[in-house]
C-alpha positions as CSV (number, residue, x, y, z in Angstrom):
1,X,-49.9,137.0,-102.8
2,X,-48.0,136.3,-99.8
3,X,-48.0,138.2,-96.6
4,X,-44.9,140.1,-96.1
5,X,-43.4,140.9,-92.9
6,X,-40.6,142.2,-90.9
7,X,-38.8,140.9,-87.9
8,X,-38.0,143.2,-85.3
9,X,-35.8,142.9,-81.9
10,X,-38.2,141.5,-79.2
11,X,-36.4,143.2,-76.6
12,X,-36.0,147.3,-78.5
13,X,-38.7,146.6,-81.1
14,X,-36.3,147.9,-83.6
15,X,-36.4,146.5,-87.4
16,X,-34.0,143.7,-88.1
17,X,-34.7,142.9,-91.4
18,X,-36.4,144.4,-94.8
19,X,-40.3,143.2,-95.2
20,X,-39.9,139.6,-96.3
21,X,-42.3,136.7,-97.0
22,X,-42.2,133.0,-96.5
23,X,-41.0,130.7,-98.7
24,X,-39.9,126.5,-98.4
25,X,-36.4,126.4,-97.1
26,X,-34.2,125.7,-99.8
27,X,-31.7,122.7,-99.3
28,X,-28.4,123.2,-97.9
29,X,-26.7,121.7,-100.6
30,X,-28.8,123.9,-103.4
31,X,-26.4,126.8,-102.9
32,X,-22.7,126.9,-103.9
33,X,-20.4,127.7,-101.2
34,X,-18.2,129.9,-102.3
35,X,-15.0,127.8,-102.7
36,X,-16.9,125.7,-105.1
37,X,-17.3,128.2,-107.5
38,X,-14.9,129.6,-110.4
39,X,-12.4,132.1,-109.4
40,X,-14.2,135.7,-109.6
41,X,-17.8,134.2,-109.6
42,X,-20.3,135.4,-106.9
43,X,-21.6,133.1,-104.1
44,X,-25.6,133.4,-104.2
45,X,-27.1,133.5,-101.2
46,X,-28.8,130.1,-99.8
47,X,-31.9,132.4,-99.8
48,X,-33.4,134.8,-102.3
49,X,-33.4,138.8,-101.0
50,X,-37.0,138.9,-99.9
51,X,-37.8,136.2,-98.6
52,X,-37.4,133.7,-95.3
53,X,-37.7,129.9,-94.6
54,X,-38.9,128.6,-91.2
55,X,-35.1,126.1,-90.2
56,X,-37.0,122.9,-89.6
57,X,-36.9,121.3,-86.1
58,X,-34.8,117.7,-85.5
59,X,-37.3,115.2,-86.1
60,X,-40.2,114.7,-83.5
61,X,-40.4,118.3,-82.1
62,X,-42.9,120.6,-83.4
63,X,-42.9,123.2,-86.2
64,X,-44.7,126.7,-85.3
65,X,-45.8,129.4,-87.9
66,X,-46.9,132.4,-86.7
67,X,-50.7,133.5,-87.2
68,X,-51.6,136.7,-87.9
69,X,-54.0,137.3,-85.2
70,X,-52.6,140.5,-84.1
71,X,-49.7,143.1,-85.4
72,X,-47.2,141.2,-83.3
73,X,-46.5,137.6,-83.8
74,X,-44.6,135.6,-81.4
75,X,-42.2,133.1,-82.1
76,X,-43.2,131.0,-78.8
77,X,-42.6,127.3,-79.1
78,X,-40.0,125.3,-78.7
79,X,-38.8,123.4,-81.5
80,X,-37.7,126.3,-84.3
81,X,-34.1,126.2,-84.9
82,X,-34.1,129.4,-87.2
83,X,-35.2,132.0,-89.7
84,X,-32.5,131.6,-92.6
85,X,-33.0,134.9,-94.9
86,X,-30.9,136.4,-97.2
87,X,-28.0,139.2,-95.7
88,X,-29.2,141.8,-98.0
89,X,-32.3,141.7,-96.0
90,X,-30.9,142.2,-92.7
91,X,-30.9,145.6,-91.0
92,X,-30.8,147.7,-87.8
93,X,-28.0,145.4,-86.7
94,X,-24.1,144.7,-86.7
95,X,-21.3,142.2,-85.3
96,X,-21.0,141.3,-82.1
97,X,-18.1,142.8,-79.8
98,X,-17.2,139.5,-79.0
99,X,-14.2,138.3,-80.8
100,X,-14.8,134.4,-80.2
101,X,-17.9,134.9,-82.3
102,X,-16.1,136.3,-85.1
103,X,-14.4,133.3,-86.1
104,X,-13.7,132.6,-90.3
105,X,-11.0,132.9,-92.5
106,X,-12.5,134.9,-95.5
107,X,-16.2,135.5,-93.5
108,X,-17.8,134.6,-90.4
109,X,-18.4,130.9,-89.8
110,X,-21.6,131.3,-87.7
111,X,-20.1,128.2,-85.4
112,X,-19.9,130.1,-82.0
113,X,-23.4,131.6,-81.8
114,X,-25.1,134.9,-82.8
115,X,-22.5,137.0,-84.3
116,X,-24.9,140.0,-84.9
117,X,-26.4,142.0,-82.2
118,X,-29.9,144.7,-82.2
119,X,-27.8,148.0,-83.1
120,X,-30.9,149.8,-80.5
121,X,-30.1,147.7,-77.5
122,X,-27.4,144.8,-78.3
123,X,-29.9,142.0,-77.7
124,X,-28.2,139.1,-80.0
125,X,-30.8,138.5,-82.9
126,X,-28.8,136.6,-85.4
127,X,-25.9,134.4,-86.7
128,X,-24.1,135.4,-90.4
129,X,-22.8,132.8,-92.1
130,X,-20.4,134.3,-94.7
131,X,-16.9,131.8,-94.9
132,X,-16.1,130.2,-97.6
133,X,-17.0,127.3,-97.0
134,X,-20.5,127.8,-95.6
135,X,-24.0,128.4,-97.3
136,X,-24.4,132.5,-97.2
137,X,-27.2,133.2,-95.4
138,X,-28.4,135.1,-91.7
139,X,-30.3,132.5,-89.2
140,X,-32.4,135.0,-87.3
141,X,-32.7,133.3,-83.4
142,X,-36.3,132.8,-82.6
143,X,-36.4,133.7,-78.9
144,X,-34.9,136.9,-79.8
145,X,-36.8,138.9,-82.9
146,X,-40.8,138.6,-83.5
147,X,-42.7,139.2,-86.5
148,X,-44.9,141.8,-87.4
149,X,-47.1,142.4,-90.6
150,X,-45.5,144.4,-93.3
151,X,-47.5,147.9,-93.7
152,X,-45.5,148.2,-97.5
């Protein structure tokens, strides 16, 4: 079985998301946006609650994955563009006060950086994409959240 593990803010240490636990990152286009779908029908999310998917790096930069060498695991190198998990696994967090970052006509657009911020410190520890014309998903930012083993 896979490990699980949460993501917490690297500046407060507070949670940001439920325990999750890896899996391959799904294709963009594998998910409906939600314009594409009938009128009443839910939008899935690109991801599945419970899980995460390392965003892989432009081609010729390096991929990390944390080791669990320790409780905390840094997300160090350069090269990670993202950890796309589901919204229903985000937590600890809300939107940013900063109205430019808000931008979408029927959800945010996640086009003009991290639009959700630590609610224990307001360190910026995530984009929500949520329009309707966008894959539904939360890209946690790598520099800003680190990972530590799930105890449950």
């Amino acid at each position: 079985m896979a490990r699980m593990v949460v993501f917490r803010c690297r500046r407060c240490h507070g949670e940001v998301t439920a325990p999750v636990r890896e899996v391959p990152l799904p294709d963009a286009d594998s998910a409906p946006a939600p314009y594409e779908l009938a009128k009443g029908e839910e939008c899935p999310p690109r991801m599945r609650p419970g899980t995460f998917a390392y965003d892989p790096p432009e081609a010729g930069e390096r991929v990390f994955r944390p080791r669990f060498a320790g409780a905390a695991l840094g997300l160090r190198r350069a090269g990670l563009t993202g950890i796309v998990l589901a919204r229903a696994d985000v937590r600890g967090t809300e939107l940013t006060s900063l109205r430019g970052r808000r931008n979408g006509c029927c959800g945010l657009d996640g086009c003009d950086g991290p639009n959700l911020v630590c609610r224990g410190c307001a360190a910026e520890v995530a984009t929500e994409r949520s329009d309707c014309w966008t894959p539904q998903e939360v890209v946690l930012v790598p520099a800003a959240v680190e990972a530590v083993e799930s105890e449950g």
